[in-house]
C-alpha positions as CSV (number, residue, x, y, z in Angstrom):
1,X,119.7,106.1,153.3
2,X,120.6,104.0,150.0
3,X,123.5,102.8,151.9
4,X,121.3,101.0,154.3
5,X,117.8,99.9,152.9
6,X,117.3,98.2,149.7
7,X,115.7,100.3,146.8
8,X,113.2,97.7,146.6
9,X,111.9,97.3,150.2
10,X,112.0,100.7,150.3
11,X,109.1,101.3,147.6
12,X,106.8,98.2,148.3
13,X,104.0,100.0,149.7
14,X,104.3,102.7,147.3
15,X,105.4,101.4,143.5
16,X,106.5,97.9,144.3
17,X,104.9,94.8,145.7
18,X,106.3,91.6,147.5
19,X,108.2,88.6,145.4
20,X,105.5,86.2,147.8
21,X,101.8,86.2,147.5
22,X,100.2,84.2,150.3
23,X,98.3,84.8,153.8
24,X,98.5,82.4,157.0
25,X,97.8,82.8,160.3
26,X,100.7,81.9,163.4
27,X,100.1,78.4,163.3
28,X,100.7,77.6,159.4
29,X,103.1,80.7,158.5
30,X,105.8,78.5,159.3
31,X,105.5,75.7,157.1
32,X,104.2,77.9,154.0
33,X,107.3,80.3,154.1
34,X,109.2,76.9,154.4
35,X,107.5,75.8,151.2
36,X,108.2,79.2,149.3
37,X,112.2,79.3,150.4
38,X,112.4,75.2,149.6
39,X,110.3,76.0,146.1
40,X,112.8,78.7,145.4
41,X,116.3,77.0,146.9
42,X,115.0,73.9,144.2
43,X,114.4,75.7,141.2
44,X,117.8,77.9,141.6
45,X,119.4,74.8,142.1
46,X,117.2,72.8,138.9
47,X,118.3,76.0,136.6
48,X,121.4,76.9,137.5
49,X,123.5,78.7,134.2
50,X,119.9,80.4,133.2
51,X,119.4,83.6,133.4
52,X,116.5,84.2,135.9
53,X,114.8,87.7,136.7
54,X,112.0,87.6,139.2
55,X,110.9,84.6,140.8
56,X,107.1,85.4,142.5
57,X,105.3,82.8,144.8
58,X,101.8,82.4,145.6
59,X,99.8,80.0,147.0
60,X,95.8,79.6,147.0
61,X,94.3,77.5,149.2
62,X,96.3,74.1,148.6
63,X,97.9,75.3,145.6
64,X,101.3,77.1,144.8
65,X,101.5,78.7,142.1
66,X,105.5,79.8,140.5
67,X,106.0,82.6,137.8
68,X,109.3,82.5,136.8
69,X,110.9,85.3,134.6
70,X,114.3,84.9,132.1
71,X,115.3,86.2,128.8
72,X,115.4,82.7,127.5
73,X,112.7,80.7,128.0
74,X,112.8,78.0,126.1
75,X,115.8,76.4,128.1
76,X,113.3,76.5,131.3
77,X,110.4,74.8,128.7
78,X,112.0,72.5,126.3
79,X,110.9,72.1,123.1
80,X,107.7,70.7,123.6
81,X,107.0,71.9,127.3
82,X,108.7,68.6,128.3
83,X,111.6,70.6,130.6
84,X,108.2,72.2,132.5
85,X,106.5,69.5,133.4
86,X,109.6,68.1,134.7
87,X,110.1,71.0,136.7
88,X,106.3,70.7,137.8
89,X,106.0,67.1,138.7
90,X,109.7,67.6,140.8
91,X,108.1,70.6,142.6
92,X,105.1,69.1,143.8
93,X,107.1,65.7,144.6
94,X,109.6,68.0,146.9
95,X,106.6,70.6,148.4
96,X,104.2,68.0,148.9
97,X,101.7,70.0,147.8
98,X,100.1,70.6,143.5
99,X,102.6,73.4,142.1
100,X,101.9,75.4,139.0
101,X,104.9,76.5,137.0
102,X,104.6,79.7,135.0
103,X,107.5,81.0,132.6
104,X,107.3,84.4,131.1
105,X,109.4,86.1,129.0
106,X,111.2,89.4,129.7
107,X,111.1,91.8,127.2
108,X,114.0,93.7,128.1
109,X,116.7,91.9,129.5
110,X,120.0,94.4,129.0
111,X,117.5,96.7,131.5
112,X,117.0,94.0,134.3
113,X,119.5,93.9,137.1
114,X,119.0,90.0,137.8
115,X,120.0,89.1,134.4
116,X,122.6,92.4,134.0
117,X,124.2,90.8,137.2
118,X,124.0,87.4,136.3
119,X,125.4,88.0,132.6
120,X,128.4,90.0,134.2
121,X,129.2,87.3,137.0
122,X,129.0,84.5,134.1
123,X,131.6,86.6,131.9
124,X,134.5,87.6,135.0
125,X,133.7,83.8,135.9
126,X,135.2,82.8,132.5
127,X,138.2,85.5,133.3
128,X,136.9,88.0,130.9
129,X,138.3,91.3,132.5
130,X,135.5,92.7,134.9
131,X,136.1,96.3,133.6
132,X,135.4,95.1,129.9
133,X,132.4,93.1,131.3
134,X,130.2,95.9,133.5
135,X,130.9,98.9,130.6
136,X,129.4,96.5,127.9
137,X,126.7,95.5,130.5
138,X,126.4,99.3,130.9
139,X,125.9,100.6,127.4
140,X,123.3,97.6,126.9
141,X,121.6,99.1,129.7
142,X,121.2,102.5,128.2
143,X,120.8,101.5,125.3
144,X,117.7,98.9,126.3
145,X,116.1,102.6,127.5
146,X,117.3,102.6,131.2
147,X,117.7,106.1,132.7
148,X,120.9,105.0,134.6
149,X,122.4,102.5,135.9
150,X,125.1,101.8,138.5
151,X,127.0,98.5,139.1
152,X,129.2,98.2,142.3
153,X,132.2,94.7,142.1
154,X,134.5,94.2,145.5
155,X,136.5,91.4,145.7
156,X,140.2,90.5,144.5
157,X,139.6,92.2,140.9
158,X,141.6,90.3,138.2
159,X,143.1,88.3,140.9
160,X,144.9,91.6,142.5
161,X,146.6,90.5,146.3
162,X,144.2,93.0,148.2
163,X,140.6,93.2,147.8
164,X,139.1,96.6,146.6
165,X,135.8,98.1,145.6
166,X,134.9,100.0,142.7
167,X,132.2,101.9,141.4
168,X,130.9,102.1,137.5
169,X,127.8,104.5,137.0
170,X,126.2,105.9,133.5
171,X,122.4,108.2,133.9
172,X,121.2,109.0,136.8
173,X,119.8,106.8,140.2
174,X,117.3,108.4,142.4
175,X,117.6,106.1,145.0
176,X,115.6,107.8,147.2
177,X,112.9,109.1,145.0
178,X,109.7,107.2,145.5
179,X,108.5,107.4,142.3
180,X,111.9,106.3,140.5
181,X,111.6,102.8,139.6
182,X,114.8,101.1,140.6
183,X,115.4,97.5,140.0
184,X,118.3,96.1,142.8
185,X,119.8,92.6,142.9
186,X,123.0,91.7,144.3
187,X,125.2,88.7,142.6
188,X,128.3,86.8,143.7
189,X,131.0,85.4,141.3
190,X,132.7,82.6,142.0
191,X,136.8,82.8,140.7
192,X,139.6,80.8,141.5
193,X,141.4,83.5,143.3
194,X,137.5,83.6,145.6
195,X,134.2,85.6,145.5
196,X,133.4,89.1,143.6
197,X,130.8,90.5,145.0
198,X,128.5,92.4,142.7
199,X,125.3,95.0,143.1
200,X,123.0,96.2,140.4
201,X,121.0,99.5,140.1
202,X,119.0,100.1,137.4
203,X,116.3,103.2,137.2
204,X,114.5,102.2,134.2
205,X,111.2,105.1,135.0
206,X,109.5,107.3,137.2
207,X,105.7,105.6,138.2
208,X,103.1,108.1,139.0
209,X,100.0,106.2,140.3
């Protein structure tokens, strides 16, 4: 079943909840999901080298509100909050509409698969062997507390003539255990010799609610 549905989607009832918070009805769904693609599409562009986790949208009434999550805030803050309010006053210029911008902090970034992906597509972007990259992103991971971790890269690996797939795994994933906690992302590297292609389990617990 992993093959097909996304750890993530697959436990949002359950352990999991949705990266957008907001309620319309048919005739203004349209335009607010606009607003929460365009919000995202402008702060991925705006902080582009970062390493972002989560991104959650939610709007109240006519306000949005933006909780962004990295491992280094204070490139998304500047040293006196000046970098936010940037990013605050260009938000609410582009949406139209008064947007809040929250940062937060991630406490452990080796154990989040946004930032393990992003971290491993910045290093085989500079030509650092891919092997050398996902093991050291590996034993960070296990060593941050995650139960297991698995990172899948296709593409043409160290520039090789035919693209191939390969698979990297250290603990265990129980992909299709509700309770397991299993952080997904997918990430794309772009070389000189094209696009490697990467994906990013992480089981960092088991929730019991």
């Amino acid at each position: 079943m992993w093959h097909k549905v996304s750890p993530i989607a697959f436990r949002i009832p359950y352990i999991k909840t949705w990266k957008s918070s907001w309620y319309e009805d048919k005739k203004t769904y349209k335009s607010t999901l606009g607003l929460d693609v365009k919000a995202r599409e402008i702060l991925k562009k705006e902080l582009t080298g970062i390493p972002l986790g989560d991104v959650l949208v939610s709007k109240n009434q006519e306000i949005i509100t933006v909780v962004v999550y990295t491992s280094k805030s204070v490139l998304i803050l500047g040293k006196t909050g000046e970098q936010k309010d940037h990013l605050e006053t260009l938000l609410t210029r582009k949406l139209g509409t008064k947007t809040i911008l929250e940062v937060r902090e991630v406490k452990k970034p080796d154990a989040n698969a946004k930032i393990v992906a992003f971290m491993v597509a910045n290093q085989i972007e500079k030509r650092m062997p891919y092997k050398r990259a996902i093991k050291q992103a590996i034993a960070k991971a296990m060593e941050a507390g995650a139960k297991g971790i698995k990172i899948k890269v296709g593409g043409r690996l160290n520039g090789a003539e035919i693209a191939r797939k390969e698979t990297f795994k250290d603990g265990n994933i129980p992909t299709q255990t509700m309770r397991s906690d299993i952080d997904y992302t997918t990430m794309r590297a772009e070389t000189v010799y094209g696009t490697i292609g990467l994906k990013v389990w992480i089981y960092k617990w088991d929730i019991y609610k």
